[in-house]
N, CA, C and O atoms as a Tinker XYZ file with bonds, in Angstrom:
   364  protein
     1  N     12.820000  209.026000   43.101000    73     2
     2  CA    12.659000  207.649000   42.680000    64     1     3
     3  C     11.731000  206.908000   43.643000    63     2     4     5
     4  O     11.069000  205.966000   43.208000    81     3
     5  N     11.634000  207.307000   45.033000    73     3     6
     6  CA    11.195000  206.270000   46.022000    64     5     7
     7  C      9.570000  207.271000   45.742000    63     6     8     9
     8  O      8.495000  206.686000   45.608000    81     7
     9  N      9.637000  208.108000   45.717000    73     7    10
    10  CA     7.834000  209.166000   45.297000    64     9    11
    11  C      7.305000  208.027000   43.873000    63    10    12    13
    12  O      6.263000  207.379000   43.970000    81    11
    13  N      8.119000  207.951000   42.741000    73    11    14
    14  CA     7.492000  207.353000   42.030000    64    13    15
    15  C      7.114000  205.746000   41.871000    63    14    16    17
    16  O      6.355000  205.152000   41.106000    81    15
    17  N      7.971000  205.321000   42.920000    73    15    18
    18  CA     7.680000  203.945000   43.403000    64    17    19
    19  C      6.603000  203.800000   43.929000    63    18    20    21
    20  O      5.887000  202.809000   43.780000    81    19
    21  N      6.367000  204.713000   44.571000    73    19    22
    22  CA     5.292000  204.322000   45.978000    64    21    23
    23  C      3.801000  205.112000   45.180000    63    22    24    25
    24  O      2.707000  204.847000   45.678000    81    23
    25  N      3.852000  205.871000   44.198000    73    23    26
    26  CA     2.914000  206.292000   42.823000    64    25    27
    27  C      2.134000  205.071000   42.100000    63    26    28    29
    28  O      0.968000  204.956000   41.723000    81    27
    29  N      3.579000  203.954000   42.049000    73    27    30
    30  CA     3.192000  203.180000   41.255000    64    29    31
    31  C      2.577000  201.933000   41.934000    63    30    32    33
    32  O      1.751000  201.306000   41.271000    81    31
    33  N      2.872000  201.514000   43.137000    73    31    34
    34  CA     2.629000  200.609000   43.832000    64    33    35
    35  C      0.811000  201.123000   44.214000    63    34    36    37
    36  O     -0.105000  200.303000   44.151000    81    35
    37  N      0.547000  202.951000   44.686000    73    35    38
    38  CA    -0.580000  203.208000   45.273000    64    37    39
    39  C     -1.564000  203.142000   44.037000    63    38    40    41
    40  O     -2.783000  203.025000   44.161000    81    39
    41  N     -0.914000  203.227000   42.863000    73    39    42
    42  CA    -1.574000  203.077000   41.701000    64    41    43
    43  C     -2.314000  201.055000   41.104000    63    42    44    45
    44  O     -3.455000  200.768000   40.741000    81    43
    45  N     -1.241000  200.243000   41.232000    73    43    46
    46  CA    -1.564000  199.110000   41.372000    64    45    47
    47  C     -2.462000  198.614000   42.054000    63    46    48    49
    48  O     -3.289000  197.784000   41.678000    81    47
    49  N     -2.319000  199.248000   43.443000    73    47    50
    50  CA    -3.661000  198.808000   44.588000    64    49    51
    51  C     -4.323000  198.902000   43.847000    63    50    52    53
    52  O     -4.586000  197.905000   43.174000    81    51
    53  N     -4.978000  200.209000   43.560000    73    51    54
    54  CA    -6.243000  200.752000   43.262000    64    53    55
    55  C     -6.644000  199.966000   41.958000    63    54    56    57
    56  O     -7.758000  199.444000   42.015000    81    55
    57  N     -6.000000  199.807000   40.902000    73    55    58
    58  CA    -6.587000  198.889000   39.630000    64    57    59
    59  C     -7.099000  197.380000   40.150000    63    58    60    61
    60  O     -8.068000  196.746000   39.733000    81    59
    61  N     -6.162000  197.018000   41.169000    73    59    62
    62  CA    -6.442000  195.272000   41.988000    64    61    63
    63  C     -7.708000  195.332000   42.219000    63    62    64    65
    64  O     -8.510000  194.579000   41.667000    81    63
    65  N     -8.169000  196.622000   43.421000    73    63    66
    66  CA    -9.333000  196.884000   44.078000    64    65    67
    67  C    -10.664000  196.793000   43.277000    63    66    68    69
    68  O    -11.662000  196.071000   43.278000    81    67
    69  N    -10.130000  198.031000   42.490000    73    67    70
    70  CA   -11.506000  197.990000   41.146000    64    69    71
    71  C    -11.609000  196.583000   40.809000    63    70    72    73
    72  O    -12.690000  196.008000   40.939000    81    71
    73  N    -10.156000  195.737000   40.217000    73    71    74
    74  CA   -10.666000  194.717000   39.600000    64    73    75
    75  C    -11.587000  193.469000   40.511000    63    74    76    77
    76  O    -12.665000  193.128000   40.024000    81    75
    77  N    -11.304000  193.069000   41.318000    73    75    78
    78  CA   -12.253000  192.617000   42.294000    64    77    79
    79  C    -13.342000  193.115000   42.692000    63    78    80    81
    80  O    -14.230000  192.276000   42.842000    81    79
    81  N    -13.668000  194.365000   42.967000    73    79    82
    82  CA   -14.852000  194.578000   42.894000    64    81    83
    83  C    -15.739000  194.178000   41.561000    63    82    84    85
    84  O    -16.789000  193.541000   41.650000    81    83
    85  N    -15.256000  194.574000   40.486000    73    83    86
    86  CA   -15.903000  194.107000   39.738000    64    85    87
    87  C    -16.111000  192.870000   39.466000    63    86    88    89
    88  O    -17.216000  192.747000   38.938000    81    87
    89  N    -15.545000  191.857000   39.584000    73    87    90
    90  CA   -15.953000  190.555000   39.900000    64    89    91
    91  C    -16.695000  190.081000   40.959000    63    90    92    93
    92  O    -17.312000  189.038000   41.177000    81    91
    93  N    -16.521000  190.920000   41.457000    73    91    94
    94  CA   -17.783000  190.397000   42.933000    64    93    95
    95  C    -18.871000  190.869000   42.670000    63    94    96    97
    96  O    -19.890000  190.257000   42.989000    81    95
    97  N    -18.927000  192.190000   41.962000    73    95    98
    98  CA   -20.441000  192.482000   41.536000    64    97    99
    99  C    -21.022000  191.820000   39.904000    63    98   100   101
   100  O    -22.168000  191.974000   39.483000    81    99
   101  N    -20.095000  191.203000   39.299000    73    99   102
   102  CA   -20.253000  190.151000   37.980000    64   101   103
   103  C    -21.120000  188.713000   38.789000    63   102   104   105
   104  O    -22.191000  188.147000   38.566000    81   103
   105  N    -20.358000  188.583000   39.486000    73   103   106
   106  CA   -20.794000  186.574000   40.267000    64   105   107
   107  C    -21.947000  187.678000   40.948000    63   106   108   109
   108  O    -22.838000  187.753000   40.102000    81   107
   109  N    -22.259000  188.462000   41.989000    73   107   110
   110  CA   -23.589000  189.134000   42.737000    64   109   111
   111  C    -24.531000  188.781000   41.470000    63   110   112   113
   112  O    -25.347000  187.928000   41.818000    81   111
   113  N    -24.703000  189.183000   40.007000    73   111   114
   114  CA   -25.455000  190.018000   39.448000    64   113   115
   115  C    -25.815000  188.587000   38.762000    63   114   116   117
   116  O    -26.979000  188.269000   38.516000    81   115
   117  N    -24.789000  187.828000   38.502000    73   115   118
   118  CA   -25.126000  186.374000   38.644000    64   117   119
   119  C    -26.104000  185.291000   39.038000    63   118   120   121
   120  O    -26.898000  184.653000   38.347000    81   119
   121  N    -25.763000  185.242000   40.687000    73   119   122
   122  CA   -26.921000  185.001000   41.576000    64   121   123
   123  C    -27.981000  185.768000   41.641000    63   122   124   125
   124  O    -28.717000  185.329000   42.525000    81   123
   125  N    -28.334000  186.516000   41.236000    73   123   126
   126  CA   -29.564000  187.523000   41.027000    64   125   127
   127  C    -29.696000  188.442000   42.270000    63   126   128   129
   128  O    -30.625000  189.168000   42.623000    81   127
   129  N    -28.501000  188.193000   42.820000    73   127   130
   130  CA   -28.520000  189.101000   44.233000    64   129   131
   131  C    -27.978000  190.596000   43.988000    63   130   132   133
   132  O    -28.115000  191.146000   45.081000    81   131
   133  N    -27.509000  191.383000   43.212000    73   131   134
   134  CA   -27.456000  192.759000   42.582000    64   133   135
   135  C    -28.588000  192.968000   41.495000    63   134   136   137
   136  O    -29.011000  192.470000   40.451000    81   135
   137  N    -28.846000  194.138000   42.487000    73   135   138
   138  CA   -30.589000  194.514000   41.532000    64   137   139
   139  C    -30.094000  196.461000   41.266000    63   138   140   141
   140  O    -30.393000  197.121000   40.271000    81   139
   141  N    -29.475000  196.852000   42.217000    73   139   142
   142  CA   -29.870000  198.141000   42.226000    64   141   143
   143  C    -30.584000  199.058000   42.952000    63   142   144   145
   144  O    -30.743000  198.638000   44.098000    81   143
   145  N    -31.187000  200.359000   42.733000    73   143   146
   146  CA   -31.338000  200.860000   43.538000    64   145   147
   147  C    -33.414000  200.748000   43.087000    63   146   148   149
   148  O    -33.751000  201.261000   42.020000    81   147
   149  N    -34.008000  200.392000   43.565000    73   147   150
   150  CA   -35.591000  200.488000   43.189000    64   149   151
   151  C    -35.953000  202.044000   42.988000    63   150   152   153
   152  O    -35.736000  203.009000   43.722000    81   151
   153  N    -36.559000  201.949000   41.782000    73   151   154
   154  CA   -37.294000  203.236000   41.128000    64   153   155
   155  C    -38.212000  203.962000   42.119000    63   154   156   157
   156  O    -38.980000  203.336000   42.851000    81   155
   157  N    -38.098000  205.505000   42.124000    73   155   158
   158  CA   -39.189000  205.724000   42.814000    64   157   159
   159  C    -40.530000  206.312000   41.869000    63   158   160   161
   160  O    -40.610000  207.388000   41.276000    81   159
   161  N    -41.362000  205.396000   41.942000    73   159   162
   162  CA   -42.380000  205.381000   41.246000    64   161   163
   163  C    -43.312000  206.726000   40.870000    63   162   164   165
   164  O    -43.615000  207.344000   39.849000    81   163
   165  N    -43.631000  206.821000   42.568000    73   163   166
   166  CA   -44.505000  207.973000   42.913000    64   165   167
   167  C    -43.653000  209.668000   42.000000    63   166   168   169
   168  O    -44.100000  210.566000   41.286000    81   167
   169  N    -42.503000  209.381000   42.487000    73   167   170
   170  CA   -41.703000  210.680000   41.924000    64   169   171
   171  C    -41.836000  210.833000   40.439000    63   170   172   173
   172  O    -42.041000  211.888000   39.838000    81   171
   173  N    -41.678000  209.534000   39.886000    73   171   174
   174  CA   -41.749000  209.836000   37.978000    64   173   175
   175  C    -43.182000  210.176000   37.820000    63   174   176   177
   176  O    -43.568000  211.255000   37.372000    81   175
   177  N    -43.936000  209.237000   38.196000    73   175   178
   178  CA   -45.375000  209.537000   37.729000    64   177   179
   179  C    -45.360000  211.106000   38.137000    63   178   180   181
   180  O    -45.608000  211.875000   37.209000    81   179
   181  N    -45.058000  211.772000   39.614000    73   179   182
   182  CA   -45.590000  213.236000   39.342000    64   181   183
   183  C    -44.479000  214.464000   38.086000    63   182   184   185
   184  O    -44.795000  215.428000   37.388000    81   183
   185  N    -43.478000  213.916000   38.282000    73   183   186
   186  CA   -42.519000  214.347000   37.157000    64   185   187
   187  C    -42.992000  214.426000   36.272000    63   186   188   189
   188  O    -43.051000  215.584000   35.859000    81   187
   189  N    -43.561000  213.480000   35.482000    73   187   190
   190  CA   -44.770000  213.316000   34.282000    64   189   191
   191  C    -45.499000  214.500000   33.922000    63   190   192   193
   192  O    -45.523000  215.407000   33.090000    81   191
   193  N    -46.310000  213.890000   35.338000    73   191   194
   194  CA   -47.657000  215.010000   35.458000    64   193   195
   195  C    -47.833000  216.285000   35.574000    63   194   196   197
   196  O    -48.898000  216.896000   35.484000    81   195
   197  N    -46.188000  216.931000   35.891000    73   195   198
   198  CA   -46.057000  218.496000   36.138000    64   197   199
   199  C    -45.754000  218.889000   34.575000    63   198   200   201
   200  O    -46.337000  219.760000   33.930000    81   199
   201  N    -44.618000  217.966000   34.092000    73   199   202
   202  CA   -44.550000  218.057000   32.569000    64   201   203
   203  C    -45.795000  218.330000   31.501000    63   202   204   205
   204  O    -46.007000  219.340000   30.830000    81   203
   205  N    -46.544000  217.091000   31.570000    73   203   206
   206  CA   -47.531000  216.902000   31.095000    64   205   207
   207  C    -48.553000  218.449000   31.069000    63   206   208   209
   208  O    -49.398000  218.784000   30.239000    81   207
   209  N    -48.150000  219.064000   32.130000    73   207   210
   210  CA   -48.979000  219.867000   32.927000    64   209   211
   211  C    -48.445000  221.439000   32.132000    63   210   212   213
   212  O    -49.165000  222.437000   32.153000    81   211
   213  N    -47.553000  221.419000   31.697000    73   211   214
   214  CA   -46.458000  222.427000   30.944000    64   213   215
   215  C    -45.433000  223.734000   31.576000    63   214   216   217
   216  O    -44.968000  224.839000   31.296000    81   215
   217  N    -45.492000  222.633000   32.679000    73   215   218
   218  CA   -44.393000  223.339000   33.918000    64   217   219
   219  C    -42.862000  222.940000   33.442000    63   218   220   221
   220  O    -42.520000  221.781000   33.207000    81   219
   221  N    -42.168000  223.864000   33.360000    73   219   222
   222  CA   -40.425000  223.832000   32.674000    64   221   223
   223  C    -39.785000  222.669000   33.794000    63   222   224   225
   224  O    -40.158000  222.166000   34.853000    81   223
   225  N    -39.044000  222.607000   33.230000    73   223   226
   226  CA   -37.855000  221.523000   33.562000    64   225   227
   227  C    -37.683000  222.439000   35.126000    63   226   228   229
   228  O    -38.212000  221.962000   36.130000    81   227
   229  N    -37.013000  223.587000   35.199000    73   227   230
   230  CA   -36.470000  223.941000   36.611000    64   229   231
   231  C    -37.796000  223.769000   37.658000    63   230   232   233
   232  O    -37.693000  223.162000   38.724000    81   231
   233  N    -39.038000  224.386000   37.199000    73   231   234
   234  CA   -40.165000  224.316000   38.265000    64   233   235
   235  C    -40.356000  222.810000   38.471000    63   234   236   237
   236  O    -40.653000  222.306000   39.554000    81   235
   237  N    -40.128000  222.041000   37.163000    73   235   238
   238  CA   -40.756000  220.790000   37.629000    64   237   239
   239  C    -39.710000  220.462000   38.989000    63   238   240   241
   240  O    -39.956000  220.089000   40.136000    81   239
   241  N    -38.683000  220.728000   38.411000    73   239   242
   242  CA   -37.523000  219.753000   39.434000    64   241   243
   243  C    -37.996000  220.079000   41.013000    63   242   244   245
   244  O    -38.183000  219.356000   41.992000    81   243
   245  N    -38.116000  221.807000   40.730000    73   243   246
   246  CA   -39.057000  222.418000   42.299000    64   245   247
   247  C    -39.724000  222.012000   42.779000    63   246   248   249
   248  O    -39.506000  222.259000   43.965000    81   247
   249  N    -40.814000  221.271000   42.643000    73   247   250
   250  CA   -42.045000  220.955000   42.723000    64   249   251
   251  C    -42.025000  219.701000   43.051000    63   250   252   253
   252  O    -42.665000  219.241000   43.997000    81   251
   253  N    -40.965000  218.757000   41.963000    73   251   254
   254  CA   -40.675000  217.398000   42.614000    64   253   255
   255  C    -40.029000  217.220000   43.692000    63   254   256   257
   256  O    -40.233000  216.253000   44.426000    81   255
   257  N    -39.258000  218.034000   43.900000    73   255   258
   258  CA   -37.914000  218.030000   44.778000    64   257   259
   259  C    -36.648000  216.746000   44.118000    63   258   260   261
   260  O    -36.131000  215.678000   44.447000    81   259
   261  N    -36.644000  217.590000   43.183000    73   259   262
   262  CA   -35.560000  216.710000   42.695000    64   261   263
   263  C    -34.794000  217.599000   41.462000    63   262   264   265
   264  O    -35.579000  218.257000   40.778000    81   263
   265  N    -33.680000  217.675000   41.178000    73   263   266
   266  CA   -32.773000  218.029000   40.319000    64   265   267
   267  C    -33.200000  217.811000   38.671000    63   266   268   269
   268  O    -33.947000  216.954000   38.200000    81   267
   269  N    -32.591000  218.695000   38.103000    73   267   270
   270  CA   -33.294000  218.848000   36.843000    64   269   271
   271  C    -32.433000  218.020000   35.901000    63   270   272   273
   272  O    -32.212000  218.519000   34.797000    81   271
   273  N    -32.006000  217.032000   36.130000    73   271   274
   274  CA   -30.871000  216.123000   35.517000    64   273   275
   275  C    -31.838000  214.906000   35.728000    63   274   276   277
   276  O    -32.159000  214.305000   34.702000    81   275
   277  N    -32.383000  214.429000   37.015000    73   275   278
   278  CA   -33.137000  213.773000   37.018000    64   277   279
   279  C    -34.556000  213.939000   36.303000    63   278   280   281
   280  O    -35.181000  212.912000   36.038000    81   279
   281  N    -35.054000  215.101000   36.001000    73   279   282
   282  CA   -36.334000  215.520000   35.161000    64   281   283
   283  C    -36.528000  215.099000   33.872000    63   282   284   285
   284  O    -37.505000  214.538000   33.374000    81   283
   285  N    -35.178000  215.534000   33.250000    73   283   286
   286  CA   -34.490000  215.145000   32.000000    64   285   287
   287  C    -34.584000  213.650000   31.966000    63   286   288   289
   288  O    -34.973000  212.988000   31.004000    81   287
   289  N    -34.202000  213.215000   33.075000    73   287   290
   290  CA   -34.019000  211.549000   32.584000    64   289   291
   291  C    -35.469000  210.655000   32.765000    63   290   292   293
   292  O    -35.711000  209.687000   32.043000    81   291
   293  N    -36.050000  210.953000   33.438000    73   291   294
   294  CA   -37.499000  210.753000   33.707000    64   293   295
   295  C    -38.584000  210.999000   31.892000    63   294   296   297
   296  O    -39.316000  210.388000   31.113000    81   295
   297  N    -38.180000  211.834000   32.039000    73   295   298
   298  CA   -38.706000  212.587000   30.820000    64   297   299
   299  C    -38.017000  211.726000   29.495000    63   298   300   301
   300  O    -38.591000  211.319000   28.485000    81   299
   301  N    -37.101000  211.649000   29.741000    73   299   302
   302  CA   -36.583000  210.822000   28.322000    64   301   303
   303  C    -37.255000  209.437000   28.254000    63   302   304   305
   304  O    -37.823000  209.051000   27.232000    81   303
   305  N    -37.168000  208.689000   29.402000    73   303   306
   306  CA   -37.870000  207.038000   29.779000    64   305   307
   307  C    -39.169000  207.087000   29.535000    63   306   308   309
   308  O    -39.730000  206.125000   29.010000    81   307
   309  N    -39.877000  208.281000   29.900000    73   307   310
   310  CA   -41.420000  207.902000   29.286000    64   309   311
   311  C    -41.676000  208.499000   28.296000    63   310   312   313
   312  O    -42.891000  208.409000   28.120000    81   311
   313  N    -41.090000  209.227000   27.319000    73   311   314
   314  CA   -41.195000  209.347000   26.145000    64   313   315
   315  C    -41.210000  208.253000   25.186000    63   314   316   317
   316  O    -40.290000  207.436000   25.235000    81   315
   317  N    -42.322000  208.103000   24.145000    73   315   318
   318  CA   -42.299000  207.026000   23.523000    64   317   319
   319  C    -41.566000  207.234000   22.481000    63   318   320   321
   320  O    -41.656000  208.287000   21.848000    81   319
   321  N    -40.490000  205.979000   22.052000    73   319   322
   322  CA   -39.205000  206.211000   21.141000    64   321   323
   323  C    -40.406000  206.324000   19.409000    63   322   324   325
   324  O    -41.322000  205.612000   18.996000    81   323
   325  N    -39.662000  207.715000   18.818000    73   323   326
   326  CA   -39.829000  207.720000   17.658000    64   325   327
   327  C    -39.033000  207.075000   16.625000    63   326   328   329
   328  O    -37.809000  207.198000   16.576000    81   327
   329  N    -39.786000  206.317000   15.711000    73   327   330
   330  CA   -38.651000  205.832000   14.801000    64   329   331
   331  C    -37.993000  204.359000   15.302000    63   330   332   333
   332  O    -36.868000  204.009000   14.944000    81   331
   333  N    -39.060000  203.357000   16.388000    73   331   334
   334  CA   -38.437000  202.607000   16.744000    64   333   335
   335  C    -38.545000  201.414000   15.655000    63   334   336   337
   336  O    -39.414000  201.537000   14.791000    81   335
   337  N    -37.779000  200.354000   15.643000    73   335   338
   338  CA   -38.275000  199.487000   14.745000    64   337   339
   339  C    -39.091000  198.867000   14.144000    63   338   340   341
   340  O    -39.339000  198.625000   12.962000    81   339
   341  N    -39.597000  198.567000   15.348000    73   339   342
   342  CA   -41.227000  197.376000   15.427000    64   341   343
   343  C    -42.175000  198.792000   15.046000    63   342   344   345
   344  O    -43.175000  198.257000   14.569000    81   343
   345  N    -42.394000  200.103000   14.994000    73   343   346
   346  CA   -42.914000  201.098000   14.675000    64   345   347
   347  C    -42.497000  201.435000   12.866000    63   346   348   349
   348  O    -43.167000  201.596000   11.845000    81   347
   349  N    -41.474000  201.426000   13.099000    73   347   350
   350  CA   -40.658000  201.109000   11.393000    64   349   351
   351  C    -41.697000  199.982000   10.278000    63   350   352   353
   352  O    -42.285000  200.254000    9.231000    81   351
   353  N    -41.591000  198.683000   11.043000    73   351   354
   354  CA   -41.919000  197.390000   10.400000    64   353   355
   355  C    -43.435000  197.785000   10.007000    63   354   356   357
   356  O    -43.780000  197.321000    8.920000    81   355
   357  N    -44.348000  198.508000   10.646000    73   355   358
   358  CA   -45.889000  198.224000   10.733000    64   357   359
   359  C    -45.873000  199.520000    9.578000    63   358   360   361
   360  O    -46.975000  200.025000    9.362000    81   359
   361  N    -44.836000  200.013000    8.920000    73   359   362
   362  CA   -45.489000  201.507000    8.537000    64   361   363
   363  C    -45.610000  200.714000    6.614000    63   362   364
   364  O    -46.070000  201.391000    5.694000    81   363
């Protein structure tokens, strides 16, 4: 009984915690003072360019020095969306 007390109490913290944090980063994002982490520019553009270049996802990631999760996501952002609306409207 006293294990599941002290379960439930270490459990409460932790929802309090989250919930305040998230309000502190709601009012931050507010004041325009939460931005995030800045893009690294140089890295997508060569991500691109190895792509572009017709180097696979694993070499690219090699080559960038970066993980192939990040390649993927790089790769998805500068892909131009097919089927977007305003592309829809003009057809």
């Amino acid at each position: 009984m006293l294990l599941k007390l002290a379960l439930q109490m270490a459990h409460d913290d932790y929802e309090d915690r989250r919930e305040r944090q998230r309000q502190g980063i709601d009012l931050a994002k507010a004041a325009g003072r939460y931005a995030g982490r800045k893009t690294d520019t140089a890295t997508h553009a060569r991500i691109v360019a190895l792509r572009e270049g017709g180097k696979s996802i694993a070499e690219t990631a090699r080559l960038a020095g970066c993980s192939q999760s990040q390649v993927k996501r790089v790769c998805a952002m500068a892909r131009p969306v097919v089927g977007d609306k305003k592309e829809l409207a003009r057809s």
